[in-house]
ZAMAR-832885 format. One line per field, with one value per residue: residue number from 1; residue in three letters; x, z, y of N, C-alpha, C, O in turn. Coordinates in Angstrom, 1 decimal. Layout:
REM ZAMAR-832885
n (NUM	...);
res (ALA	...);
nx (X	...);
nz (Z	...);
ny (Y	...);
cax (X	...);
caz (Z	...);
cay (Y	...);
cx (X	...);
cz (Z	...);
cy (Y	...);
ox (X	...);
oz (Z	...);
oy (Y	...);
***
This chain:
REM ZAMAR-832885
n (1	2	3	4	5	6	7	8	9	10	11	12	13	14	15	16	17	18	19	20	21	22	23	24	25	26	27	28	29	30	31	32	33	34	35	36	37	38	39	40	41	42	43	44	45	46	47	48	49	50	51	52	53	54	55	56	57	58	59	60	61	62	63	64	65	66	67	68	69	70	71	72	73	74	75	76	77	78	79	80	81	82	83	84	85	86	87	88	89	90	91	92	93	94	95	96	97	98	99	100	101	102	103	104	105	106	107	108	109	110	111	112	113	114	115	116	117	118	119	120	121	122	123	124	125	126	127	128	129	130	131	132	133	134	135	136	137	138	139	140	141	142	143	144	145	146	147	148	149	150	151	152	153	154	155	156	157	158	159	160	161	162	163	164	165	166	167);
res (UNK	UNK	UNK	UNK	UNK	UNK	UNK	UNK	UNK	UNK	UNK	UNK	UNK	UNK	UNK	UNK	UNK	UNK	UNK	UNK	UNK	UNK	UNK	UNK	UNK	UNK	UNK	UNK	UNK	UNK	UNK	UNK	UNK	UNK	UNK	UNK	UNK	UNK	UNK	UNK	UNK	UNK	UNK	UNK	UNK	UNK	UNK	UNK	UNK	UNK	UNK	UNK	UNK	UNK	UNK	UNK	UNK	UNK	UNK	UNK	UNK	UNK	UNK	UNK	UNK	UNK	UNK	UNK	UNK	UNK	UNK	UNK	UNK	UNK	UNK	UNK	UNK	UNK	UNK	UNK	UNK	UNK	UNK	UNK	UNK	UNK	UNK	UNK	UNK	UNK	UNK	UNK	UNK	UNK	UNK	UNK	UNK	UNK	UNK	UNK	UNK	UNK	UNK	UNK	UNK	UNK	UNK	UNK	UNK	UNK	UNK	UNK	UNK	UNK	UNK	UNK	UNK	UNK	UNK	UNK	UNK	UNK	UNK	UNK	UNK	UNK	UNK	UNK	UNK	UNK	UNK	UNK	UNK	UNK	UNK	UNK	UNK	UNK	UNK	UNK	UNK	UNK	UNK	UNK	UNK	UNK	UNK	UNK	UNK	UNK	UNK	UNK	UNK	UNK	UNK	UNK	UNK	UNK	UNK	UNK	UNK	UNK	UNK	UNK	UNK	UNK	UNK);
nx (0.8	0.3	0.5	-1.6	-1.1	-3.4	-5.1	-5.7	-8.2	-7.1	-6.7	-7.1	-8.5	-9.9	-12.5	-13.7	-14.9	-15.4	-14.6	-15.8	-15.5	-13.7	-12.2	-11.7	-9.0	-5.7	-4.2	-6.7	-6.9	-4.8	-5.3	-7.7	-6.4	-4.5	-6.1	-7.4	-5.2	-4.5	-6.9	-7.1	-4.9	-5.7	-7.7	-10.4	-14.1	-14.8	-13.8	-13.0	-11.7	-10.1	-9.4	-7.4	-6.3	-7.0	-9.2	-11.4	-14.4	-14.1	-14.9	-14.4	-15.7	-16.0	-17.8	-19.4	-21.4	-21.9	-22.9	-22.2	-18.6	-18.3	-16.1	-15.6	-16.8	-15.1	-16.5	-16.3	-16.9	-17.9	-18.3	-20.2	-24.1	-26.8	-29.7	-32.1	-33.1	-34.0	-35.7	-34.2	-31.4	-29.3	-26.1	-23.3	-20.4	-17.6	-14.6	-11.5	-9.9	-10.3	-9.4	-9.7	-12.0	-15.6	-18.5	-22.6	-24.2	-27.6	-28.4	-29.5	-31.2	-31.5	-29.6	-29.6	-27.1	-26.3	-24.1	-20.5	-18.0	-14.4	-14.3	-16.0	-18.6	-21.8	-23.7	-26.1	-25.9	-27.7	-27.2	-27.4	-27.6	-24.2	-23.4	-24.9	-24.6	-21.9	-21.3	-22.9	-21.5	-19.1	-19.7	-20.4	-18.3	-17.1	-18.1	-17.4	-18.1	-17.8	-18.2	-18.6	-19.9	-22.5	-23.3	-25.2	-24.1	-20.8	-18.5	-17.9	-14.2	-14.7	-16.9	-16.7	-14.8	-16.6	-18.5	-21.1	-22.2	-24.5	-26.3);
nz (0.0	-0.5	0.3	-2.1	-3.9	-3.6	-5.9	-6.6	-7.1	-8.8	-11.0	-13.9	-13.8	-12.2	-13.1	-14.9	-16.6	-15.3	-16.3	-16.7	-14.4	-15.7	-15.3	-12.7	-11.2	-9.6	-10.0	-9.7	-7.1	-5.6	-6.6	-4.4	-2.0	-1.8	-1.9	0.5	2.3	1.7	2.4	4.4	5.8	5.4	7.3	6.1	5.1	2.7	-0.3	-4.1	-7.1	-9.3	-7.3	-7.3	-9.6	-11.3	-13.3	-12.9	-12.3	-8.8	-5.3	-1.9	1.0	4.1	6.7	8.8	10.8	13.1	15.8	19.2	20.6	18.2	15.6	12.7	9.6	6.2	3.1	0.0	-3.1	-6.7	-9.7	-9.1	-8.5	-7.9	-6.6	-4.9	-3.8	-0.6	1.6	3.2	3.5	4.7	4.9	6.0	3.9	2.8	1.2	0.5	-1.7	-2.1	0.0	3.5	2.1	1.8	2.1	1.8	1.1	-0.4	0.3	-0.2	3.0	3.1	1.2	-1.2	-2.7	-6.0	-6.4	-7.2	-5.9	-4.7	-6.2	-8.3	-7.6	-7.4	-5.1	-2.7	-1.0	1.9	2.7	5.6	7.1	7.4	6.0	4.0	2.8	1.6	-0.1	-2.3	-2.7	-3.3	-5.8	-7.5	-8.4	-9.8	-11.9	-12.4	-11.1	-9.0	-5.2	-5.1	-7.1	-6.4	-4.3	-2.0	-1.4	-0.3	2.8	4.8	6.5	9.2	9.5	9.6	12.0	13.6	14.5	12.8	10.4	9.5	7.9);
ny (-1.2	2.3	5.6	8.1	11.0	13.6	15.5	18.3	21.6	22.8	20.7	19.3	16.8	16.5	17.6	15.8	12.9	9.8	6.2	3.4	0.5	-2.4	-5.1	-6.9	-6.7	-7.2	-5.0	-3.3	-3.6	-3.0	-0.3	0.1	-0.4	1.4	3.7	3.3	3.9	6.7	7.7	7.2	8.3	11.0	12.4	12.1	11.4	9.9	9.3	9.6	7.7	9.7	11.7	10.6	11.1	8.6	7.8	6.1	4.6	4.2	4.4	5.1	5.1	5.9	4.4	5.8	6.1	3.5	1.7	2.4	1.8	0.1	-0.4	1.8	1.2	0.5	1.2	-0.3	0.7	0.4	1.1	2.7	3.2	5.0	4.2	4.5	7.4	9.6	12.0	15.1	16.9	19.7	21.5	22.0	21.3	19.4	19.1	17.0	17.6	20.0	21.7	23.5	25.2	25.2	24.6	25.4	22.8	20.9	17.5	14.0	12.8	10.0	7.1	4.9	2.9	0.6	-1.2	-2.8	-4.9	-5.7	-7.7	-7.6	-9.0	-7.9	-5.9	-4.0	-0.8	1.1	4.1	6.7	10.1	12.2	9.4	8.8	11.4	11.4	9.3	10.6	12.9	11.7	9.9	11.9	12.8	11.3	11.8	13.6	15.7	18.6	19.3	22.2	23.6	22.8	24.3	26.4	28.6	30.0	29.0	31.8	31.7	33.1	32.5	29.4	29.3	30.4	28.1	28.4	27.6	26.5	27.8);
cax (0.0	1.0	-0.4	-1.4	-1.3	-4.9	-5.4	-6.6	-9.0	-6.9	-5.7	-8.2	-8.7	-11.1	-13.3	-13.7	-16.5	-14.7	-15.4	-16.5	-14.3	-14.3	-11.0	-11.3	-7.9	-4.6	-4.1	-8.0	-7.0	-4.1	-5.8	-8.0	-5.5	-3.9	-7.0	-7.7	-4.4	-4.6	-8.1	-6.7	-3.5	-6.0	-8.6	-11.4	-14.3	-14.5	-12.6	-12.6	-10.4	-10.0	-9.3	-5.5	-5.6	-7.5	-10.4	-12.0	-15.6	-14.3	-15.1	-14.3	-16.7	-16.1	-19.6	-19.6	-23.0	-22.0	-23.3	-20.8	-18.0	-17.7	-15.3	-16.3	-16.1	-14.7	-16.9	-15.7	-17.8	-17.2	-19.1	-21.9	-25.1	-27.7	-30.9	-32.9	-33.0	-35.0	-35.5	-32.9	-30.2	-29.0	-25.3	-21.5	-19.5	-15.6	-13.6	-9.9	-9.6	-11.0	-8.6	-10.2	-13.1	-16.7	-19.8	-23.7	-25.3	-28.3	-28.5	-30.6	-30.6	-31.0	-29.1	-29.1	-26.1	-25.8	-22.3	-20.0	-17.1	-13.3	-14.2	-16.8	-20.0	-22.4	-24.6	-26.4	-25.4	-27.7	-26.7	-27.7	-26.8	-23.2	-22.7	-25.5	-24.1	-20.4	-22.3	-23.8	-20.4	-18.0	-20.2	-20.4	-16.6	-16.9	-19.0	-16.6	-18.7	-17.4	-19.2	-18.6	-20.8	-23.5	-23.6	-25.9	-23.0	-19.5	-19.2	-16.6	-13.5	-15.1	-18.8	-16.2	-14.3	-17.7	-19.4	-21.6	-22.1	-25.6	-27.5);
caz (0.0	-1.1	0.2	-3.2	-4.0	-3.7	-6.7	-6.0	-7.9	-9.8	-12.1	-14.9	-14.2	-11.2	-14.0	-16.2	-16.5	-15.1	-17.0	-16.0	-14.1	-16.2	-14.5	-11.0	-10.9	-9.0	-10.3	-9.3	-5.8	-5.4	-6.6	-3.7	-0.8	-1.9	-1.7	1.9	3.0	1.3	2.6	6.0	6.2	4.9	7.7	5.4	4.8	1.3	-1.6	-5.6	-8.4	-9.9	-6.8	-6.9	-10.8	-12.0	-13.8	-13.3	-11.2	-7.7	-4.3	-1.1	1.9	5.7	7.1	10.9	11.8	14.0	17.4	20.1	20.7	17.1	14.7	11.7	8.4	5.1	2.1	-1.2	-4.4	-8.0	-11.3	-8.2	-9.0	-7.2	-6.8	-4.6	-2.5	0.2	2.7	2.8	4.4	4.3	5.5	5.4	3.5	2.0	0.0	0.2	-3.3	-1.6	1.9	4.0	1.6	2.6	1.2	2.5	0.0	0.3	-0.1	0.4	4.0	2.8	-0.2	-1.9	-4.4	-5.8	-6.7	-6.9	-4.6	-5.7	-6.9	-9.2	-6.8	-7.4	-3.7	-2.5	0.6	2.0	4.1	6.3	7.5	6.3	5.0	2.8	1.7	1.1	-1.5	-3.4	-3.2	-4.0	-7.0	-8.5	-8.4	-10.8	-13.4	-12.9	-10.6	-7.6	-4.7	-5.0	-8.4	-6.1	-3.1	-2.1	-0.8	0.3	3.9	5.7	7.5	10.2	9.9	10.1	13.5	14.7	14.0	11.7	9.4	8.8	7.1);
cay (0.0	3.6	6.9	8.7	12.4	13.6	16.3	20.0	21.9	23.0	20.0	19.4	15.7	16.5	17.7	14.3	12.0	8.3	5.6	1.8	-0.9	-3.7	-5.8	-6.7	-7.5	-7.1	-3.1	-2.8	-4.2	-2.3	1.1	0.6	-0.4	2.8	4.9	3.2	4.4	7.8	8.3	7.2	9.5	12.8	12.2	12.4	10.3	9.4	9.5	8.7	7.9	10.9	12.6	10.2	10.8	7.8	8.1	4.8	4.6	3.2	5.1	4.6	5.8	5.5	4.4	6.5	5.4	2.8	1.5	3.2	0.9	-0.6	0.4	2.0	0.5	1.5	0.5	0.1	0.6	0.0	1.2	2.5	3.8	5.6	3.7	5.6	8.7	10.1	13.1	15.8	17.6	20.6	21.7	22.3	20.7	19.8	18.1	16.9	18.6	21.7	22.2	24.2	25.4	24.5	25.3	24.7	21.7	20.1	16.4	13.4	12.3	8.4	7.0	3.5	2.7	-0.4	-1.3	-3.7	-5.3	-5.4	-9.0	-7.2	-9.3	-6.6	-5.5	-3.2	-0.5	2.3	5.1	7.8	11.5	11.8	8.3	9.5	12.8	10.5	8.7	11.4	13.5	11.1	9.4	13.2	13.3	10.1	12.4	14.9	17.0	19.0	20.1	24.3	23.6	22.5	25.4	27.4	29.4	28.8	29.6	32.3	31.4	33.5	31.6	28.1	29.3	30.5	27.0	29.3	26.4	26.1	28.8);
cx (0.9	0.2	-0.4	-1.6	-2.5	-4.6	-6.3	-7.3	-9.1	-6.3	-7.5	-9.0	-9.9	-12.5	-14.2	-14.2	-15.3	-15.1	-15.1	-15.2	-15.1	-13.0	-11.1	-10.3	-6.8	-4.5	-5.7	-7.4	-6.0	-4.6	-6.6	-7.8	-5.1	-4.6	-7.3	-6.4	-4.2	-5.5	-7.9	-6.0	-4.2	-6.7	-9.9	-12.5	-14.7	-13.6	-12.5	-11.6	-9.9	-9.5	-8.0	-5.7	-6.1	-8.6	-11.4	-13.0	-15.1	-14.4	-14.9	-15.0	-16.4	-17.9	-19.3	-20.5	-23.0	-22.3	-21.8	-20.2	-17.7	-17.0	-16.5	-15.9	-15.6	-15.6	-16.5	-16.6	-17.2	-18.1	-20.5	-22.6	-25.9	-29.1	-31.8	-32.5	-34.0	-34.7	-34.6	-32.4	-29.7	-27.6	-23.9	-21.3	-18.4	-15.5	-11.8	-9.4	-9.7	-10.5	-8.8	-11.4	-14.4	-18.0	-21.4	-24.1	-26.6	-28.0	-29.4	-30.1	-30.4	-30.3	-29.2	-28.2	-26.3	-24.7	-21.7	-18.3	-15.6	-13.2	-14.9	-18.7	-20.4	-23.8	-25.1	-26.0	-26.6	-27.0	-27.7	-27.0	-25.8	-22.8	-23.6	-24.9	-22.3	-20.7	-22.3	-21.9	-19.2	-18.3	-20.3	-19.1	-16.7	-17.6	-18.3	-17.0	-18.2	-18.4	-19.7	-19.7	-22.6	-24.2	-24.2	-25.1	-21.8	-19.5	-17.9	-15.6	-14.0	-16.7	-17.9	-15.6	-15.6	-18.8	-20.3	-22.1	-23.5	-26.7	-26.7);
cz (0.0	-0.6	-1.1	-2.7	-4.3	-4.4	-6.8	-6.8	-8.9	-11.3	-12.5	-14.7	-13.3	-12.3	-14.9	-16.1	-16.2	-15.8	-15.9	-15.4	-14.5	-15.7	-13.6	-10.7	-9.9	-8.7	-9.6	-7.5	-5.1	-5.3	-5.3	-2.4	-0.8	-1.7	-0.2	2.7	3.0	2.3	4.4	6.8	5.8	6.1	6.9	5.5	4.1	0.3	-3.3	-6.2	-8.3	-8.8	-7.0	-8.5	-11.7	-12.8	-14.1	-11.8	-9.9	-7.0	-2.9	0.0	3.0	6.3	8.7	11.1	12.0	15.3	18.2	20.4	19.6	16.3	13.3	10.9	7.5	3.7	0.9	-2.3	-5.5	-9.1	-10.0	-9.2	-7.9	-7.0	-6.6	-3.4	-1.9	1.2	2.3	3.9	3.9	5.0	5.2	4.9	2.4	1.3	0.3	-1.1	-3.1	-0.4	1.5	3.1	1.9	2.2	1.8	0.9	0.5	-0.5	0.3	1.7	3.5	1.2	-0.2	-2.8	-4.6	-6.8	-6.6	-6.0	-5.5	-6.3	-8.2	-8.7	-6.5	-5.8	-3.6	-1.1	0.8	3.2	4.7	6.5	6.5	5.4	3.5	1.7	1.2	0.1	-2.5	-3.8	-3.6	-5.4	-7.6	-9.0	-10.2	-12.2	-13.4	-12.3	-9.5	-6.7	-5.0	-6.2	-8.2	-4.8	-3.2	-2.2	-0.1	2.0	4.2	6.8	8.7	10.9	10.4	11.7	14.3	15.2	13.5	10.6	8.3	8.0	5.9);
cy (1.2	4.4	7.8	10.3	12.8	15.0	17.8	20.8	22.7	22.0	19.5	18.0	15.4	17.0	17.2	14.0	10.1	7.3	4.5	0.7	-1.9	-4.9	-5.8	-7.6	-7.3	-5.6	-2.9	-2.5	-2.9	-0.4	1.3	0.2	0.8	3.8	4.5	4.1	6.2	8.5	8.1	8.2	11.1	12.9	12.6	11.4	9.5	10.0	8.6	8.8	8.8	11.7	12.5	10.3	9.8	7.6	6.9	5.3	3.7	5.0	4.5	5.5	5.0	5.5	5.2	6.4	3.9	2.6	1.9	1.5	0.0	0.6	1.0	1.5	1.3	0.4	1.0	-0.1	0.7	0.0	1.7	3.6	3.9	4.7	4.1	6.3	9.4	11.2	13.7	16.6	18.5	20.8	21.6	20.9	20.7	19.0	18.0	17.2	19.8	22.5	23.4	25.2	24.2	25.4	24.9	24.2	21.0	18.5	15.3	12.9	10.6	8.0	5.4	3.3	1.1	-0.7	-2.4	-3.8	-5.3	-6.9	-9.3	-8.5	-7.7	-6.8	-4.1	-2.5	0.8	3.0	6.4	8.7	11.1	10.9	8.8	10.2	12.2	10.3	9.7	11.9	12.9	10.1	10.9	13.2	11.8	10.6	14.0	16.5	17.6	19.5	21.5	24.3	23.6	23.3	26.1	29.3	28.9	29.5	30.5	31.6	32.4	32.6	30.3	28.6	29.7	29.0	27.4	28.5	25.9	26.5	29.4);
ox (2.0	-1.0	0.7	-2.0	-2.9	-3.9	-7.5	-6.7	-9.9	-5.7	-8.5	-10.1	-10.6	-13.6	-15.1	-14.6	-14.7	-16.4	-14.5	-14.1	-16.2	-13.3	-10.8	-10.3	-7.4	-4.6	-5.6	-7.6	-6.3	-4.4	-6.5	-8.7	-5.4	-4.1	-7.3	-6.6	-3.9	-5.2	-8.4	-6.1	-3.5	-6.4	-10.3	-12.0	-14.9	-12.8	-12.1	-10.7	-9.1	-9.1	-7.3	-5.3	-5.8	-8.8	-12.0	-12.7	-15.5	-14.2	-15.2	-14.9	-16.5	-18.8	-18.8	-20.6	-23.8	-21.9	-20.6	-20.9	-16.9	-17.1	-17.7	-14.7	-15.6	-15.4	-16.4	-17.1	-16.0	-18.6	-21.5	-22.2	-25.9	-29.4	-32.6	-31.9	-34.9	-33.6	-34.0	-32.9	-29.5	-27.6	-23.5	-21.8	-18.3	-16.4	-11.0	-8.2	-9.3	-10.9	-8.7	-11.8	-14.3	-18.2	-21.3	-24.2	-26.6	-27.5	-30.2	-28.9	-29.3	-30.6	-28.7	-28.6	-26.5	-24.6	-22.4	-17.7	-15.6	-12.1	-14.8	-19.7	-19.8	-24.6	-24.6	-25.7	-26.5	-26.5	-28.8	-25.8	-25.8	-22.1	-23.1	-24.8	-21.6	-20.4	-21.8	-21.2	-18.3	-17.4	-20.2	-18.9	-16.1	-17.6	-18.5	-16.8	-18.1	-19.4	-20.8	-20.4	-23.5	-25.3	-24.1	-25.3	-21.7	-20.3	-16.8	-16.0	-13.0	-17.2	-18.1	-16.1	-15.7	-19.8	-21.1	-22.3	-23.7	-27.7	-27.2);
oz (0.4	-0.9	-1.4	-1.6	-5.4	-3.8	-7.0	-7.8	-9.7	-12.3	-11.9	-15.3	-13.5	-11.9	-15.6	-14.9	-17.1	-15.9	-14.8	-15.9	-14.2	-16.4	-13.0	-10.1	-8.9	-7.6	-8.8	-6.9	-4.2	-4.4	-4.7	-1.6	0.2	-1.3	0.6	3.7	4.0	2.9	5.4	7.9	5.7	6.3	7.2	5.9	4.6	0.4	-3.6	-6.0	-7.3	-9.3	-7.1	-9.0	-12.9	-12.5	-15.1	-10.9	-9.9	-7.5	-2.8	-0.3	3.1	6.3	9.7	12.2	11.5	16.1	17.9	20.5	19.9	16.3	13.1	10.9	7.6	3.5	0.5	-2.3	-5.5	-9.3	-10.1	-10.1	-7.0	-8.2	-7.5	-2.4	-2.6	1.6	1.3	5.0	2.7	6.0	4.2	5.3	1.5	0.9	0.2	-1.3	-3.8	0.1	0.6	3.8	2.0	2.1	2.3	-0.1	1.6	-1.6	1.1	1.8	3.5	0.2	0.8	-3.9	-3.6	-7.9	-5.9	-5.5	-6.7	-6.8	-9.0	-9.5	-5.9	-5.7	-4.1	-0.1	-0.1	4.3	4.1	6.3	5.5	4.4	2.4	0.5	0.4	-0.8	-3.6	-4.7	-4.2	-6.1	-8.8	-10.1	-11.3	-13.3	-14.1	-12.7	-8.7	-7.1	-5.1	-6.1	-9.0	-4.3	-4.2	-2.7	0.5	2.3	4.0	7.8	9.5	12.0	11.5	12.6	15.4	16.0	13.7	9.6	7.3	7.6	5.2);
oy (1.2	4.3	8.3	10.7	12.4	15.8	17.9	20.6	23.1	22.5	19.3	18.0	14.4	16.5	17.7	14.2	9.6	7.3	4.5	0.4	-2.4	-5.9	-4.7	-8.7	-7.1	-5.1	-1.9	-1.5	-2.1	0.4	2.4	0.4	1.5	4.8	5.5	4.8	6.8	9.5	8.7	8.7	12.1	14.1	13.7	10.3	8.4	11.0	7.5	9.6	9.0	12.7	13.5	9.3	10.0	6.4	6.7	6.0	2.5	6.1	3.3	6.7	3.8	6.4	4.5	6.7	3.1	3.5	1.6	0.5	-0.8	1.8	0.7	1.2	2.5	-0.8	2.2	-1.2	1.1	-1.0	1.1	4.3	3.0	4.7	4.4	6.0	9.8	11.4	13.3	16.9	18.5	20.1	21.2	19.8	21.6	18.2	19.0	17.0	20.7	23.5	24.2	26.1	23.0	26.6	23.8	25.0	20.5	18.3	15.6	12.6	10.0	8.7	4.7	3.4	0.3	-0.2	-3.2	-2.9	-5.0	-7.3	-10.2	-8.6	-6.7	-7.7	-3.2	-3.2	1.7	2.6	6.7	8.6	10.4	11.1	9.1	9.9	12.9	11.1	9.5	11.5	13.5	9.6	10.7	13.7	11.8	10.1	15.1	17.6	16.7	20.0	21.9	25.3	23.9	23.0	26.7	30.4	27.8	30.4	30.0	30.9	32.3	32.3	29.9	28.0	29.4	29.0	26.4	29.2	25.4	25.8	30.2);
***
């Protein structure tokens, strides 16, 4: 495993539409040890392709809605897709392409993807609160979308040190 160079908003490649993983092979496997490590050493809690450069549909999403006392997991998806979405949320949010920028988005509070595994066994995962809004924003990144594209407004380094965050 490799920590990659996560790509900032200004290199063009964050821009690109990813295409399909059709190999679930070795390099697949590898690309996403490397994104777990990456996505470990940024503290963040997802992360696509494209953020290290690759332009292939994988993502990786920290689930934090676990029962106190369990770890949290890391789920890995591959070619996902949205199924369905419900309720919504409103509220800051970043990007490890975006340090320290932060914008209010809304999003759905529940999400379904269904996706496949790095063996290409295709399942389904949903989520909630943030795991939710992981989902949405790290499958946009796979079509080449950023969040700041999708803000109401970005927010002040005065609104972030005040916790100011939500209007």
């Amino acid at each position: 495993m490799a920590t990659r160079y996560i790509l900032t908003k200004e290199e063009p490649t964050l821009y690109k539409k990813s295409r399909p993983v059709k190999k679930f092979d070795e390099r697949l496997h590898q690309l996403l040890d490397d994104m777990a490590e990456t996505l470990q050493e940024s503290g963040g809690v997802g992360l696509a392709a494209p953020q290290v450069g690759v332009l292939r549909r994988a993502v990786l999403v920290i689930e934090t809605n676990v029962p106190e006392g369990e770890e949290e997991k890391l789920i890995e998806l591959i070619n996902p897709e949205i199924v369905s979405a419900s309720g919504e949320q409103r509220g800051a949010e970043g990007c490890l392409s975006f340090p320290d920028e932060y914008g209010i988005v809304t999003r759905p509070m529940e999400v379904t993807v269904r996706a496949q595994d790095r063996f290409g066994d295709s399942f389904t995962v949903t989520g909630t609160g943030l795991t939710a809004r992981c989902f949405c924003h790290e499958i946009d990144h796979l079509d080449g979308v950023v969040f700041t594209t999708l803000c109401e407004r970005m927010l002040t380094q005065e609104e972030l040190e005040k916790g100011q965050a939500e209007e």
